[in-house]
C-alpha positions as CSV (number, residue, x, y, z in Angstrom):
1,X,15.6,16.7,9.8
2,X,15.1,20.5,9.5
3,X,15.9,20.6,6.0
4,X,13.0,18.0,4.9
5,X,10.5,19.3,7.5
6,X,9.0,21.3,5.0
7,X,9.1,17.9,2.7
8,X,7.4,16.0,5.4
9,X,4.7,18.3,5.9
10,X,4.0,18.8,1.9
11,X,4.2,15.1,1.4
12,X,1.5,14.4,4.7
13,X,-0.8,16.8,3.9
14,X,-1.3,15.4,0.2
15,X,-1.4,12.1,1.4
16,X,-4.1,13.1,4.1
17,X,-6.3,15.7,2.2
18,X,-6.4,13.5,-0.9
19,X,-10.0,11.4,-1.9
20,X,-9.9,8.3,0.5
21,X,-12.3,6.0,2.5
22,X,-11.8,8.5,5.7
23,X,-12.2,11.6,4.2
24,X,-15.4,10.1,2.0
25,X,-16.7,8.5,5.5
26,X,-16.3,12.1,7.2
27,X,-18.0,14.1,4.5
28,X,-21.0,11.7,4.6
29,X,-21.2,11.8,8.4
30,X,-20.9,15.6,8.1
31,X,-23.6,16.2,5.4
32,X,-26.4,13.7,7.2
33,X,-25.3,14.1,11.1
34,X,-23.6,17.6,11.7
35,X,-20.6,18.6,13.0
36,X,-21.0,17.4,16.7
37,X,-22.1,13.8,16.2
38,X,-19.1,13.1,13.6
39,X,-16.9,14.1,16.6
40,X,-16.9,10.5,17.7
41,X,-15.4,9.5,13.8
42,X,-13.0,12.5,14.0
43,X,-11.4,11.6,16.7
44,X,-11.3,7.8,16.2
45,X,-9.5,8.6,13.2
46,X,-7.2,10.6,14.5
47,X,-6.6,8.9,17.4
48,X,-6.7,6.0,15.8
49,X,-4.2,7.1,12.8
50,X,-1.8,8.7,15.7
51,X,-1.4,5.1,17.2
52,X,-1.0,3.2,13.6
53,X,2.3,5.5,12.8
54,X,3.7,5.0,16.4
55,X,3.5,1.1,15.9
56,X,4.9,1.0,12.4
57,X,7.6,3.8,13.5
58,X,8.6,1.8,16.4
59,X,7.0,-1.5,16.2
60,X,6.0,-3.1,12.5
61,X,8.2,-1.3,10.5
62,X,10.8,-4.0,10.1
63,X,7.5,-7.0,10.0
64,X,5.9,-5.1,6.9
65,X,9.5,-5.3,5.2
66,X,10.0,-8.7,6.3
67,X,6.9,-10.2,5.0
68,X,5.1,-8.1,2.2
69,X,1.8,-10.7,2.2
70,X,0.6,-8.8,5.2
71,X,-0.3,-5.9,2.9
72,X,-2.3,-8.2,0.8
73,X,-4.3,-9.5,3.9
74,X,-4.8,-5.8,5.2
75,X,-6.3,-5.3,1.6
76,X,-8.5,-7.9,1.8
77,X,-9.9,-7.2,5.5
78,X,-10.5,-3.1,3.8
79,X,-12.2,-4.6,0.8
80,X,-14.8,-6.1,2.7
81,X,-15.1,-4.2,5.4
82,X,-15.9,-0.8,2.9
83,X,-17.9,-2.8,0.5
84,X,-20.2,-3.2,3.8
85,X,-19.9,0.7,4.6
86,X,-20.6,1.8,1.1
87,X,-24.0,-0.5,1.7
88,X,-24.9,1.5,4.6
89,X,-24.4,4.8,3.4
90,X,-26.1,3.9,0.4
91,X,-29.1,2.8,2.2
92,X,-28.8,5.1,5.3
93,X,-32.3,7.1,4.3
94,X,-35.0,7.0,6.3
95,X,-37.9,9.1,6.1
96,X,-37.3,12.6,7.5
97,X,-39.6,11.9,10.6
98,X,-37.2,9.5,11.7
99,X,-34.8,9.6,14.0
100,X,-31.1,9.3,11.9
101,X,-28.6,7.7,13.7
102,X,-24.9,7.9,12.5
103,X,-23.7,4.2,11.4
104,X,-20.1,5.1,12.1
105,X,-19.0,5.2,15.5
106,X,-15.6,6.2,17.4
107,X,-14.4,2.1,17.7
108,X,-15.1,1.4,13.7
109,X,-12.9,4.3,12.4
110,X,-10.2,4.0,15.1
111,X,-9.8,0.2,14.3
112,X,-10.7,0.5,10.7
113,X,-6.8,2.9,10.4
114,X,-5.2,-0.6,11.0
115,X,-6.0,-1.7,8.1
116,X,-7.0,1.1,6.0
117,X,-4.4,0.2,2.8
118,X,-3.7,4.8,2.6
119,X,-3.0,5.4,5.6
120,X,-0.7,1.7,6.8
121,X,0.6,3.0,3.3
122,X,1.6,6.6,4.0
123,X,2.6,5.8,7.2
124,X,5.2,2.9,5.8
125,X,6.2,5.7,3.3
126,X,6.7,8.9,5.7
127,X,8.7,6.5,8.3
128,X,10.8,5.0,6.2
129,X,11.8,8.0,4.5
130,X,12.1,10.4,7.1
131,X,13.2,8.8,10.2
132,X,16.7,8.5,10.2
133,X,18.7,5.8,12.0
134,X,20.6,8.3,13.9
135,X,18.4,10.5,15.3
136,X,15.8,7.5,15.6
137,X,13.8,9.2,18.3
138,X,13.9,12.5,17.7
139,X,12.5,12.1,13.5
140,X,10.2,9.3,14.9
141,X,8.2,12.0,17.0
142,X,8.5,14.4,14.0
143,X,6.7,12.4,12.1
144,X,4.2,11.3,14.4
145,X,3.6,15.0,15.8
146,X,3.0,15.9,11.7
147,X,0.9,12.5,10.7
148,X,-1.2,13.4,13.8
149,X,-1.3,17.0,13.1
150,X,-2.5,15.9,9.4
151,X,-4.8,13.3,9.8
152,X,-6.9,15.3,12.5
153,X,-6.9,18.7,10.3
154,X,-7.7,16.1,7.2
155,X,-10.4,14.8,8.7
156,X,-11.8,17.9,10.1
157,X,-11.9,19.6,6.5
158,X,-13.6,16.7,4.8
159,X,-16.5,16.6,7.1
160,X,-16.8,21.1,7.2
161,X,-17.3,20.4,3.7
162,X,-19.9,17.4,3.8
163,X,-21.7,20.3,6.2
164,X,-21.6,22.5,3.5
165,X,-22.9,21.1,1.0
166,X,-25.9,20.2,3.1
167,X,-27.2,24.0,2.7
168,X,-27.7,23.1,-1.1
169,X,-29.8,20.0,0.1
170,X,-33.3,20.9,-0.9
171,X,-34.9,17.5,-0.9
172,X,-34.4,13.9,-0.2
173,X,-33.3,12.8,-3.8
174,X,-30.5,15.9,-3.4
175,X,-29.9,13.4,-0.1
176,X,-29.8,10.1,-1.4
177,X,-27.5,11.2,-4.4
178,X,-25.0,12.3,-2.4
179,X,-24.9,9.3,-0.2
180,X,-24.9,7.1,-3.1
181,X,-21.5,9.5,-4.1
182,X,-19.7,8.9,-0.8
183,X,-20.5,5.1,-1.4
184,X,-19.0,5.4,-5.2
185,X,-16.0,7.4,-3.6
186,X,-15.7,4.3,-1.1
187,X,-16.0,1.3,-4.5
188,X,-13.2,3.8,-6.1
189,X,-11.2,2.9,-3.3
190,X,-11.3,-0.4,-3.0
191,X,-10.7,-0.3,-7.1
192,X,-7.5,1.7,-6.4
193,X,-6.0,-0.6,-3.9
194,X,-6.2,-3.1,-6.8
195,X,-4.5,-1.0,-9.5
């Protein structure tokens, strides 16, 4: 396992710091809610990512081989369920008297990693190509130490950088077209699980 460590972690971080519905989710929560109340979103992705690669490392793995049609219902479930996201981010502002509360809570991103199609997919990918069958237990933790590590350091970057840009923010239209953004990064998604 040593020699592909190096591998693993390469091929996890590009997979987790790449454009995806997470990472667009974070940066919006970021930019309109601050660092503090997207702690609930970072750690239901993370969390909820951690336990995803521990079921399809010891769990799923041989189902998803077995029958392929369950990738095409987890496509469907993400399809709709980020077409309704990309709505409320779209139409998440109010007027700046009003009080903004966050639309993405800790439960909706930890269940939303079973059936987000990048992550079920880079988790399929990292497992079956770097857990061996005879050091099963040892390379399973590897990966799931690294897919943790990744998708909680991912996540944490993409919504730093959704708090940066809210210093350029000068007025509600600056606002609103980011939102709408995030929601266009969330419909390029959904396009790219169909390509």
């Amino acid at each position: 396992m040593h020699p592909e460590l190096f591998l693993l972690i390469g091929i996890s971080f590009s997979l987790g710091f790449t454009p995806g519905p997470n990472n667009a989710v974070a940066s919006f929560s970021g930019f309109n809610f601050g660092i503090k109340k997207t702690i609930p979103l970072i750690l239901g992705v993370g969390f909820g990512y951690k336990i995803l690669v521990i079921l399809i490392s010891f769990v799923l793995r041989s189902i998803f081989i077995k029958y392929p049609i369950i990738k095409e219902i987890i496509r469907s479930l993400v399809t709709f369920f980020l077409i309704y996201l990309a709505y409320k981010i779209s139409f998440s502002i109010g007027s700046s008297k009003e009080k903004k509360i966050n639309p993405v809570k800790f439960i909706d991103t930890f269940l939303f990693q079973f059936i987000n199609p990048k992550g079920v997919m880079a988790a399929i990918t990292l497992i079956s190509n770097f857990v061996s069958n005879e050091n099963y237990l040892s390379s399973s933790l590897t990966v799931i130490f690294v897919c943790s590590f990744t998708a909680f350091l991912s996540i944490i970057t993409w919504t730093f950088f959704g708090k940066f840009l809210r210093k350029f923010a000068t007025n509600n239209n600056f606002i609103k077209r980011f939102n709408y953004a995030m929601s266009l990064l969330l419909v390029v998604c959904i396009i790219g699980f169909y390509i």
